[in-house]
C-alpha positions as CSV (number, residue, x, y, z in Angstrom):
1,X,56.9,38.1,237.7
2,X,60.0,37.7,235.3
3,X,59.2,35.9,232.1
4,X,62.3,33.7,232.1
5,X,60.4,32.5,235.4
6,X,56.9,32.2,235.3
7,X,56.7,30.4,231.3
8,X,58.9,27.0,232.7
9,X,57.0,26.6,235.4
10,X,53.9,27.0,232.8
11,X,55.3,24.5,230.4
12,X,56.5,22.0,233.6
13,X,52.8,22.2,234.9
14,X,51.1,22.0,232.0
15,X,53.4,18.5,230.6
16,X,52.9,16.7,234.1
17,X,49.2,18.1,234.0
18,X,48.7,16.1,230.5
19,X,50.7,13.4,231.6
20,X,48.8,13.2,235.0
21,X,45.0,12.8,233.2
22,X,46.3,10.9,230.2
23,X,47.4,8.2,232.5
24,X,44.6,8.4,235.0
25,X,42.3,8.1,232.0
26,X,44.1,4.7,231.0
27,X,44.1,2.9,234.2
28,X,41.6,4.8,236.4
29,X,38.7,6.6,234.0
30,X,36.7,6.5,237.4
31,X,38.4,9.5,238.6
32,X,39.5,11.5,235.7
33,X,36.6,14.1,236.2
34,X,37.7,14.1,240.0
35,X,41.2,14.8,239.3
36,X,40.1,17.1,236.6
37,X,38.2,19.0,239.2
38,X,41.7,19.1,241.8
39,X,43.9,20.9,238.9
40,X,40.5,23.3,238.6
41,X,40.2,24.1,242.2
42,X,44.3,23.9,242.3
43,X,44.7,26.7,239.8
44,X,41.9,28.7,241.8
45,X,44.2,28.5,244.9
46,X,47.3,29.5,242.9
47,X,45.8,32.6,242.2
48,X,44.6,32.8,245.5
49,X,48.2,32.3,246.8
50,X,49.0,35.0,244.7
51,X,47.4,37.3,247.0
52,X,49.4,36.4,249.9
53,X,52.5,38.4,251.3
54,X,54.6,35.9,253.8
55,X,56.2,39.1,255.7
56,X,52.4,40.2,256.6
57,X,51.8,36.4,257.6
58,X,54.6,37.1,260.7
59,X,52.6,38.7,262.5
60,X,49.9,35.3,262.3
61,X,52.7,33.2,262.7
62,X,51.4,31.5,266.5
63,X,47.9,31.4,265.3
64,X,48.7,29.5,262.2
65,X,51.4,27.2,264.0
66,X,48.4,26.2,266.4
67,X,45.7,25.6,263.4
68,X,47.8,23.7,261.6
69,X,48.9,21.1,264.7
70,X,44.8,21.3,265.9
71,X,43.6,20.5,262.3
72,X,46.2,17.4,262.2
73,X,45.0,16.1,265.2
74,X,41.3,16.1,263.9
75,X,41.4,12.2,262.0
76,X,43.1,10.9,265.2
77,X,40.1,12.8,267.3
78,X,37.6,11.5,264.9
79,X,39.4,7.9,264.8
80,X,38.4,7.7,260.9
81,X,40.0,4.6,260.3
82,X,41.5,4.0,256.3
83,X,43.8,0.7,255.7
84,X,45.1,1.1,259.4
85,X,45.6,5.2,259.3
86,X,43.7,8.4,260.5
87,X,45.3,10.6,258.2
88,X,41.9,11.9,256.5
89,X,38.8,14.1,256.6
90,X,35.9,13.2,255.4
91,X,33.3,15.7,254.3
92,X,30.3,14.7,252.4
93,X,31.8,13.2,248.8
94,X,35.4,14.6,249.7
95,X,38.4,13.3,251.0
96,X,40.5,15.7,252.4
97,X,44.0,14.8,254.2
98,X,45.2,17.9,256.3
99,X,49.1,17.0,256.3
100,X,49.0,18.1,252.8
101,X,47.2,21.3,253.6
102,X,49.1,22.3,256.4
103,X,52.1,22.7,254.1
104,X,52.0,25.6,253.3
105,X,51.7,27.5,256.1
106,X,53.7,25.4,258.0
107,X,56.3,26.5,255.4
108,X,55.6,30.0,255.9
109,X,55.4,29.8,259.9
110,X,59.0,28.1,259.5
111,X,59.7,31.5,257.0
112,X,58.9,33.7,259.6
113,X,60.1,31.9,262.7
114,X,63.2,31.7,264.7
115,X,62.1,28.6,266.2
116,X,62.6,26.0,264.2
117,X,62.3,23.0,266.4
118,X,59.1,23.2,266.9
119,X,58.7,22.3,263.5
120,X,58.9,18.8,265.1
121,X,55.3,19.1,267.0
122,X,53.3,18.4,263.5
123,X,55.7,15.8,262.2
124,X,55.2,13.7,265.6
125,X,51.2,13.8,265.5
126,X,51.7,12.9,261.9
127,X,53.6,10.3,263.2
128,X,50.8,9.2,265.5
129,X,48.2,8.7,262.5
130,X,50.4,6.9,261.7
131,X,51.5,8.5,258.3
132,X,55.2,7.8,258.0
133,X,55.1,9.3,254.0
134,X,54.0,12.2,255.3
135,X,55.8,13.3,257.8
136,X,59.4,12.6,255.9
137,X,57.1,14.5,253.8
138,X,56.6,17.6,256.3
139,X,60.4,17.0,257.7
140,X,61.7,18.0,254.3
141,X,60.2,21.4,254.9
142,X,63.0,22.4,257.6
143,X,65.6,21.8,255.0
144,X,66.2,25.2,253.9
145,X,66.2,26.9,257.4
146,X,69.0,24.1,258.3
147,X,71.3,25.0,255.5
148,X,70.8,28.4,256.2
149,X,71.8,28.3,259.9
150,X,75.4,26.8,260.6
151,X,74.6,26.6,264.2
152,X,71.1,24.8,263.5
153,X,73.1,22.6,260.4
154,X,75.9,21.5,263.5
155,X,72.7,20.5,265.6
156,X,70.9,18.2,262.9
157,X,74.3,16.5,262.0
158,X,74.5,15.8,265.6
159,X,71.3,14.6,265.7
160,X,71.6,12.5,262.7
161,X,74.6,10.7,263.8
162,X,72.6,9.8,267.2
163,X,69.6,8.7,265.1
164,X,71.8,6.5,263.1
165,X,73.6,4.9,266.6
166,X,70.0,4.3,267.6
167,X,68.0,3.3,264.3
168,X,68.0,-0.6,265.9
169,X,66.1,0.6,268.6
170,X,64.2,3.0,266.9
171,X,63.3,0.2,264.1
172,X,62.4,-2.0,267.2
173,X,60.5,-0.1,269.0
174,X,59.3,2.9,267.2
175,X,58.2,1.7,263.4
176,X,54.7,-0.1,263.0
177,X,54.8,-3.8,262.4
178,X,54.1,-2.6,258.4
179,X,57.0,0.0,258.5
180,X,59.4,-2.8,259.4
181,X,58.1,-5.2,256.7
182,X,58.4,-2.1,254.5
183,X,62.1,-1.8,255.4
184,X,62.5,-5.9,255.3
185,X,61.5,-5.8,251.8
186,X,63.4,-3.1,250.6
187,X,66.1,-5.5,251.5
188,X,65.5,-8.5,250.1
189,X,62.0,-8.1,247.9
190,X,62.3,-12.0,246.4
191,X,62.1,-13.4,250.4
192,X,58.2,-13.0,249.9
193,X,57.0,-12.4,246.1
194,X,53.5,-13.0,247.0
195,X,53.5,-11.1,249.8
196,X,54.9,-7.7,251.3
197,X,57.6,-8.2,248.0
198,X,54.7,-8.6,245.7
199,X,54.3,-4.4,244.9
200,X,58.1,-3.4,244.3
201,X,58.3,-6.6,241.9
202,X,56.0,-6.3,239.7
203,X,56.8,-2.1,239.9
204,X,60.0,-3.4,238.4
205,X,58.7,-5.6,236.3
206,X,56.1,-2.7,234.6
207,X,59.3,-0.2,234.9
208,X,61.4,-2.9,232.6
209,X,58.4,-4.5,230.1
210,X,58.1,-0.3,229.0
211,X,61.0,-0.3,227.1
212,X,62.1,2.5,225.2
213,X,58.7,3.5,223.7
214,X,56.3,1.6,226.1
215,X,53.4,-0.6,225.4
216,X,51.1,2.4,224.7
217,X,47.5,3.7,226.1
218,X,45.7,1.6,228.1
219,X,48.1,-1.5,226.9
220,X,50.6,-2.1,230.1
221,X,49.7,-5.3,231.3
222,X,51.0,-5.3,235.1
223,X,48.6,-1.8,235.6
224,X,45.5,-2.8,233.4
225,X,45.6,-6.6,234.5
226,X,45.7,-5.0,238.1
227,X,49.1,-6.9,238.7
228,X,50.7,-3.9,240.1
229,X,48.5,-2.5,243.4
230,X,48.0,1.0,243.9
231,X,48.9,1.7,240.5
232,X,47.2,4.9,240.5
233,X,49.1,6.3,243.8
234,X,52.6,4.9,244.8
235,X,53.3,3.0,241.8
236,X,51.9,5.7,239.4
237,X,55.9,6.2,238.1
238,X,55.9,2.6,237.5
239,X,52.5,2.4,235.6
240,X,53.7,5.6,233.4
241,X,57.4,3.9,232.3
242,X,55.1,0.7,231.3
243,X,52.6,2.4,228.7
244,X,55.1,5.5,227.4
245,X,58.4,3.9,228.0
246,X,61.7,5.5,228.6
247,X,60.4,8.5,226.4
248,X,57.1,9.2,228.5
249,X,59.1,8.6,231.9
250,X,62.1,11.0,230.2
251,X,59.6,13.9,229.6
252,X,58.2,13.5,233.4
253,X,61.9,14.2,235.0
254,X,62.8,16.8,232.6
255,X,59.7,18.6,233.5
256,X,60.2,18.0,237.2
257,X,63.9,19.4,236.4
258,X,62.4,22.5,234.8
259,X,60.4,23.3,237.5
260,X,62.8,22.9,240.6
261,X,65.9,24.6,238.6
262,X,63.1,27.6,238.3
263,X,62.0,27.2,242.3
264,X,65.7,27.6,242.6
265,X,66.4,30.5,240.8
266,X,63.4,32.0,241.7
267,X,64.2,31.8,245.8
268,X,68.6,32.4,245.3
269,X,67.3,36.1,242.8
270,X,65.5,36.9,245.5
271,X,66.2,39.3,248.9
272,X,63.5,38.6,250.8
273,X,64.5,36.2,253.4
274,X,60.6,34.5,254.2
275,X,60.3,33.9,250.4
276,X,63.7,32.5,249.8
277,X,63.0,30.0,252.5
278,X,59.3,29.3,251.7
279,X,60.5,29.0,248.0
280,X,63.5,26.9,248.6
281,X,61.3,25.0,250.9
282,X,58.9,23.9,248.4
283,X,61.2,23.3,246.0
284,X,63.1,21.0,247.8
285,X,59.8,19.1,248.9
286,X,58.9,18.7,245.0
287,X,62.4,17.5,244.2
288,X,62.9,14.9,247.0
289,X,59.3,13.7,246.9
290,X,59.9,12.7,243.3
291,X,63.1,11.1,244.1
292,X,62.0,9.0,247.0
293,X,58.6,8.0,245.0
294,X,60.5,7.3,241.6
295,X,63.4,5.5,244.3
296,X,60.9,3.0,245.7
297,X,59.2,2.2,242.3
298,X,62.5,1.0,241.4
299,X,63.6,-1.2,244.5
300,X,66.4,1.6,245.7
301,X,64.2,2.9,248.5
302,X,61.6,1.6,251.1
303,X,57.7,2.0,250.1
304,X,56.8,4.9,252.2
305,X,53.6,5.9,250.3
306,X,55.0,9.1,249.2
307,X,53.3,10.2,246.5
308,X,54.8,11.5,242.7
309,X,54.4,15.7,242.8
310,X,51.3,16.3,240.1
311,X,51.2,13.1,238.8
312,X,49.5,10.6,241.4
313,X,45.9,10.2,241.9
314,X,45.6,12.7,244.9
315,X,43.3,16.0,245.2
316,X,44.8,17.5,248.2
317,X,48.5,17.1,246.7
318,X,47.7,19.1,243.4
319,X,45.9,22.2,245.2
320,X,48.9,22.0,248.1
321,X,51.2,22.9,245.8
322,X,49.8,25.1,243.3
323,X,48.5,27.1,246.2
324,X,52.2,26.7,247.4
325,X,53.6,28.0,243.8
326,X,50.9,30.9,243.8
327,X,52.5,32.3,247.2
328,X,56.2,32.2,245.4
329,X,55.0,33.8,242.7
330,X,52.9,36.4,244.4
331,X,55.8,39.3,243.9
């Protein structure tokens, strides 16, 4: 592994790393140990991932393509019910919530494939959990395969300009009571400030009060006071901006920036074509997640519970993707 590679993507982990349990220790001590243990069991699985070659996984391709759809099927089939979803597993004390897990090998089954398209099988029963977050989540994994094949890229833009003649009916029709209320507050917030425009208010509210330094640990009124809801997950960018300010919140994108400008140097310096796409894949999942969560915090996006890479509350995120980072870096 080339040096000018592998130490950013050391000093990127280890900032959002500090970042991630300094602020879960201010406004969630309850789970520090637990999100402690994640990063633990995360770096395990990096090294783990080190061990893997993606041009021996071709050959597993089918069998992993069908794991990964039968093992997000298994909430729906066990009808574990959370806030409306069946998106998770629960064994014993742990939560575990396949669509993150699948991630990786679906990325490497879309590496080794020439069937992209199916790709769309695991983003529908994701769908179905329902788990809209998610599955734009998994969706972003296809990415690199369409801007790699012009014929595929002249498909999708056909597609997308059908989807956008047809988002009424889709919005109608398709979307979950809550996904429309998500998209109606997005639009105007202030219509309901103590209801479904209650969260990306007072998001905005912690994201301004920050200021240029912030109000400092375990002093951010909207997350301590338990103003802002789900401060810990979703509004985890808006929580940080309040305590460490525009410097804390400065430090989190230019570690983010370190990363994916390494996860893109790292896939376009390479020859092999199932790394370059697994690489680029990842990378553009890391870059787009943090835009869309850090978009919604704001206002300029719908709340999709899409979580912020590394530093939300979330277990199966962390391991995902160092496991994901441990395959790139595996030659």
């Amino acid at each position: 592994m080339s040096r000018s590679l592998w130490l950013p993507t050391i000093i990127s982990l280890s900032v959002l790393f500090c970042i991630n349990i300094l602020m879960i220790s201010s406004i969630a001590p309850n789970l520090v140990f637990k999100q402690l243990f994640a990063w633990i069991l995360g770096i395990i699985f990096f090294f783990i991932g080190k061990q893997i070659n993606l041009k021996q996984l071709n050959s597993y391709k089918w069998p992993i393509f069908i794991v990964c759809c039968l093992l997000l099927l298994f909430p729906i089939m066990l009808n574990s019910i959370t806030r409306g979803s069946r998106r998770w597993i629960y064994l014993g004390g742990l939560t575990l919530q396949p669509s993150e897990f699948t991630k990786p090998w679906l990325m490497s089954f879309l590496s080794n494939t020439n069937l992209p398209l199916l790709h769309f099988i695991p983003i529908f029963i994701i769908m179905a959990q329902p788990d809209l977050g998610s599955a734009i989540s998994v969706f972003f994994l296809i990415i690199p395969l369409i801007l790699y094949n012009k014929k595929l890229l002249k498909l999708f833009l056909i597609f997308g300009l059908i989807f956008i003649l047809v988002s009424p009916l889709v919005y109608k029709y398709v979307l979950h009571d809550y996904q429309q209320k998500r998209i109606q507050t997005f639009l105007n917030p202030k219509a309901d400030p103590l209801g479904e425009g209650y969260n990306v208010i007072q998001s905005q509210i912690a994201i301004g009060s920050g200021g240029f330094f912030g109000k400092g640990y375990r002093k951010g009124t909207q997350g301590q006071l338990l103003f802002l809801p789900e401060k810990h997950t979703d509004f985890m960018f808006a929580t940080t901006a309040e305590e460490l300010g525009l410097i804390g919140i400065s430090i989190v994108l230019f570690s983010y920036y370190l990363l994916i400008s390494t996860l893109f140097n790292k896939a376009f310096s390479t020859k092999n074509r199932p790394l370059f796409i697994f690489t680029l894949g990842i990378a553009i999942q890391i870059w787009l997640q943090a835009s869309i969560n850090i978009g919604m915090n704001i206002g300029l996006l719908p709340v999709t519970g899409i979580p912020l890479p590394f530093i939300s509350v979330g277990g199966s995120s962390i391991m995902t993707l160092l496991f994901s980072l441990g395959i790139i870096y595996s030659s």
